[in-house]
N, CA, C and O of each residue as an XYZ file, in Angstrom:
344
protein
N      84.300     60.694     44.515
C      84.722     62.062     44.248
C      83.546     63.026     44.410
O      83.667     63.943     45.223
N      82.297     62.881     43.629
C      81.217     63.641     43.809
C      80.894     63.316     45.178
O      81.031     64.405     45.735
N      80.582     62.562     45.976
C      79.977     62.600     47.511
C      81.045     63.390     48.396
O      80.635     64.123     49.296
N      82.182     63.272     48.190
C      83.444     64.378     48.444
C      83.065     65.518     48.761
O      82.754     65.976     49.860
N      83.103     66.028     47.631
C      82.745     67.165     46.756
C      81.491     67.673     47.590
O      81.602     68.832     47.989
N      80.468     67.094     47.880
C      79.376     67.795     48.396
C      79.358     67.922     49.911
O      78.702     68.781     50.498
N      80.144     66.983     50.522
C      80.500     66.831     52.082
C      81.512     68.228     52.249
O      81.707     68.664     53.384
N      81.886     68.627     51.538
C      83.064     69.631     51.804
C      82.700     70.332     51.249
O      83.593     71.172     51.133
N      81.165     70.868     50.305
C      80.536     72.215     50.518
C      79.290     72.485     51.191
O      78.500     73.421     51.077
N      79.291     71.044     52.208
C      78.665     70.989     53.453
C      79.325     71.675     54.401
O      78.788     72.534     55.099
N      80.544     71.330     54.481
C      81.168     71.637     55.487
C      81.587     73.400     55.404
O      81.692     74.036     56.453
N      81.747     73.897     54.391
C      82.406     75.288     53.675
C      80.639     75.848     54.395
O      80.661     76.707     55.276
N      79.531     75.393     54.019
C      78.072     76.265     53.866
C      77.999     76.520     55.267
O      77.593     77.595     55.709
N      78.555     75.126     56.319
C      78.180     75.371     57.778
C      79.260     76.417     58.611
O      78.992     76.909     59.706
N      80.638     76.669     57.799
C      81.325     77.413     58.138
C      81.307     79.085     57.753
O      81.999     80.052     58.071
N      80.268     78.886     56.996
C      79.800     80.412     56.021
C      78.850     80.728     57.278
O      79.083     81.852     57.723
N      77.791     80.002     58.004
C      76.482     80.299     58.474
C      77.148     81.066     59.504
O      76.963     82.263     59.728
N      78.276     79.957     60.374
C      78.662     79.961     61.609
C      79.537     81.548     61.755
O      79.487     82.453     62.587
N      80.217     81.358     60.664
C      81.169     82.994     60.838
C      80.048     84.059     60.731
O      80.219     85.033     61.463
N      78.992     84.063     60.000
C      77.371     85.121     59.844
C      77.705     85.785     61.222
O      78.223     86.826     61.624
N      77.033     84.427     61.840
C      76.731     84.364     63.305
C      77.755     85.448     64.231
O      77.519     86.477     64.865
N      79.120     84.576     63.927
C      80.217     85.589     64.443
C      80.450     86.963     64.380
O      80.910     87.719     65.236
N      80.015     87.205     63.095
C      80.341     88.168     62.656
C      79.195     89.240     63.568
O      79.510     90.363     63.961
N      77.920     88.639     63.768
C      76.908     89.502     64.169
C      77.242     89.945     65.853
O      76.698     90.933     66.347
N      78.090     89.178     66.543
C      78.627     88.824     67.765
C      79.525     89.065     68.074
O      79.892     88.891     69.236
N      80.165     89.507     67.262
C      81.955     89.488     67.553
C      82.069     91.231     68.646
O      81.503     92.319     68.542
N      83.008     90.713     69.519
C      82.984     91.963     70.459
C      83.951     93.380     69.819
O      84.195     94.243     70.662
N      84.303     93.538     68.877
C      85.682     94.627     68.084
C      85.443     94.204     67.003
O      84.894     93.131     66.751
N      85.807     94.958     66.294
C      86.464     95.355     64.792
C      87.656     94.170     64.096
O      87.891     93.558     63.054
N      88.127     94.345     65.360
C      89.677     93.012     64.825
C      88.501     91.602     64.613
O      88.328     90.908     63.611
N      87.998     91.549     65.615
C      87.418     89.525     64.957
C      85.999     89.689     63.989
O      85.403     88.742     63.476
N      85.674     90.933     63.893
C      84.808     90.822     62.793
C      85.470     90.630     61.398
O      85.157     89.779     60.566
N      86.574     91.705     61.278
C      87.442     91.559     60.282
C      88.009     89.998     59.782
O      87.923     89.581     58.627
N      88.716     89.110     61.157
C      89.475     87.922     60.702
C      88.030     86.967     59.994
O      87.972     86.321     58.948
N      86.649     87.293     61.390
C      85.756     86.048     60.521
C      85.476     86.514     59.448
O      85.533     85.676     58.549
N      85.061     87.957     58.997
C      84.655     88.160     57.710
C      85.717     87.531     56.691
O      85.617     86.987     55.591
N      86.254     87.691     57.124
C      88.051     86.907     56.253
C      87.705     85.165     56.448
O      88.502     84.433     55.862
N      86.952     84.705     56.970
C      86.692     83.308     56.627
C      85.649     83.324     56.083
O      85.852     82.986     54.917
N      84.235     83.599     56.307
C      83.217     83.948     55.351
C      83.822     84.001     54.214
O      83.906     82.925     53.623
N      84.354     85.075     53.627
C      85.009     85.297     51.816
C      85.358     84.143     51.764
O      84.446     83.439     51.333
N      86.737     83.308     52.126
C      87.704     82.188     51.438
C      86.825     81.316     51.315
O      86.748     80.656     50.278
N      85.526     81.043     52.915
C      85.037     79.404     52.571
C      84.138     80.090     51.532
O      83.871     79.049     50.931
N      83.588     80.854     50.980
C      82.675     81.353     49.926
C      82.957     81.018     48.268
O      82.369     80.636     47.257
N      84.627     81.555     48.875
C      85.415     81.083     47.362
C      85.916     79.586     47.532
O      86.299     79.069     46.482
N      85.965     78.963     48.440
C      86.098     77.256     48.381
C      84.618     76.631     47.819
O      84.616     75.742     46.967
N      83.427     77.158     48.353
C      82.674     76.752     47.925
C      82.494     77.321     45.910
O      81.737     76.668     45.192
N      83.095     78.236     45.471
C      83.263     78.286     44.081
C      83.922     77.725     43.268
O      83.710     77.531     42.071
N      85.258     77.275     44.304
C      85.762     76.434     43.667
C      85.301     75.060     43.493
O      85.405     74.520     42.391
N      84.700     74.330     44.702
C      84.106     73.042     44.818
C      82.905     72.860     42.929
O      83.057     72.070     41.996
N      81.813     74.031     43.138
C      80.857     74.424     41.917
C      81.732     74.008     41.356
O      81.707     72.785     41.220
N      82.984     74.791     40.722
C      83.458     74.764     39.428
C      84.195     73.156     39.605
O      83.738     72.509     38.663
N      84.711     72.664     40.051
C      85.129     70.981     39.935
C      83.732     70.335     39.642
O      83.600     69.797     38.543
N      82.731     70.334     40.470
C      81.551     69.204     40.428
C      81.353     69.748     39.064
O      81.799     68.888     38.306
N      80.870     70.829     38.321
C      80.432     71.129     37.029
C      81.701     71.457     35.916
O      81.407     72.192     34.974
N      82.798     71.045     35.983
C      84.191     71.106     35.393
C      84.141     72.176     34.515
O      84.347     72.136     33.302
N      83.800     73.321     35.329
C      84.037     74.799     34.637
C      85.211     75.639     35.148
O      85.206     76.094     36.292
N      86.387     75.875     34.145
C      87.269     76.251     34.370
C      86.974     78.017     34.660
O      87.556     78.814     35.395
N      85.935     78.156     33.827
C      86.296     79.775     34.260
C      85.600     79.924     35.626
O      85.694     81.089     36.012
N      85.096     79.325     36.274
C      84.417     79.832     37.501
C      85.782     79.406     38.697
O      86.028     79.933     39.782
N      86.499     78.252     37.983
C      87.751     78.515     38.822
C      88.848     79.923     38.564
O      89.548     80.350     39.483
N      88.852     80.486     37.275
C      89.446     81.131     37.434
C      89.206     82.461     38.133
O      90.093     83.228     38.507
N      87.362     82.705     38.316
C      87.152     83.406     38.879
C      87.238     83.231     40.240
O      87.252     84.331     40.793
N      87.294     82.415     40.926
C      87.673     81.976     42.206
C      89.267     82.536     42.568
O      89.659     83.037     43.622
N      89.980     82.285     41.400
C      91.470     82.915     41.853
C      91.907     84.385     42.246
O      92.568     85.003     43.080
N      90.993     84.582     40.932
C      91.245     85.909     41.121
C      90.078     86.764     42.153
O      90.394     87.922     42.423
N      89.243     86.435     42.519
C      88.265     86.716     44.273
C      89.394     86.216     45.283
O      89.438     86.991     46.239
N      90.355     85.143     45.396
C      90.922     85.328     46.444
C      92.440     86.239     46.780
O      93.050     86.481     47.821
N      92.715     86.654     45.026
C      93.907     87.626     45.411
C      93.052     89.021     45.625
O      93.655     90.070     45.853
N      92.022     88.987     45.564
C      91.712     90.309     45.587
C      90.951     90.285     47.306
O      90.528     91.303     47.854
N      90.920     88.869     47.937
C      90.550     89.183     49.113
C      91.577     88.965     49.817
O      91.366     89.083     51.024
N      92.733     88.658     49.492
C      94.050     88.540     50.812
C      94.585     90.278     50.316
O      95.124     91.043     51.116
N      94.275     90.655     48.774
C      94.516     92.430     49.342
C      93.600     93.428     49.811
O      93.892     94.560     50.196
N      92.355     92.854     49.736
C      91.567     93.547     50.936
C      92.201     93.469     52.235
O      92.416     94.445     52.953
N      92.631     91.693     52.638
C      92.716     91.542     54.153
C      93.735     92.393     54.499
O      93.771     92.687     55.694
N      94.647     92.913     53.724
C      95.600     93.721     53.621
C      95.477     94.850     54.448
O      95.859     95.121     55.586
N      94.626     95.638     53.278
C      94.170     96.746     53.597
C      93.663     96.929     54.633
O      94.023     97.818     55.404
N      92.861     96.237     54.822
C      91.962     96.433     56.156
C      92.278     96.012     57.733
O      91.586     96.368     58.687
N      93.485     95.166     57.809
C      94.655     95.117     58.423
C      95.290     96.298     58.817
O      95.439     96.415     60.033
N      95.810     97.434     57.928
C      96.387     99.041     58.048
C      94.946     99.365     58.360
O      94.640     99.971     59.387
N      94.448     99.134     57.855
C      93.716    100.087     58.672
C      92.639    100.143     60.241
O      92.180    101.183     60.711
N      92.454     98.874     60.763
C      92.451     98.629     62.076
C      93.744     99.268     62.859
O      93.644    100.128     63.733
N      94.715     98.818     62.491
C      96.332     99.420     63.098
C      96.399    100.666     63.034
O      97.234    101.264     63.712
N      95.170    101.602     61.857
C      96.017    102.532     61.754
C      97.103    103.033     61.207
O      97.540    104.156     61.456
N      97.763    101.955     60.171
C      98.947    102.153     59.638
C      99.837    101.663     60.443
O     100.461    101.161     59.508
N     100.444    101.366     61.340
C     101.114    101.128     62.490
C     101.634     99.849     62.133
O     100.818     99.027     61.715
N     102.927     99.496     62.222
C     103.458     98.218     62.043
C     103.736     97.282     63.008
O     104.207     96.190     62.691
């Protein structure tokens, strides 16, 4: 479970670096937006992973509530690339 656990915030840290990267590269607004939108989640996977290896519930709960508040960012910021436009 713990060697798990650290392989898969191996994997979350190399997917944090890699979207950086993207993000510094990305040709528009639209794919900076989606990678910045993977940056956040694997950020909060990796909080969640912390809070299992150290069985702290509130750092999971803070993890929950960072990801409703980043699918209503992605929201937002969705209208507003579009423009509002559906």
């Amino acid at each position: 479970m713990i060697i798990g656990t650290w392989i898969a915030m191996g994997i979350l840290s190399v997917a944090i670096v890699l979207g950086l990267v993207r993000v510094v590269t990305a040709p528009d607004n639209a794919t900076r937006a989606v990678v910045g939108d993977l940056v956040f989640f694997s950020a909060i996977g990796l909080l969640v992973l912390f809070g299992i290896l150290y069985g702290s519930a509130a750092v999971v709960d803070a993890a929950m509530l960072a990801a409703l508040l980043g699918i209503l960012a992605t929201i937002a910021l969705a209208r507003i690339i579009t423009r509002g436009r559906r």
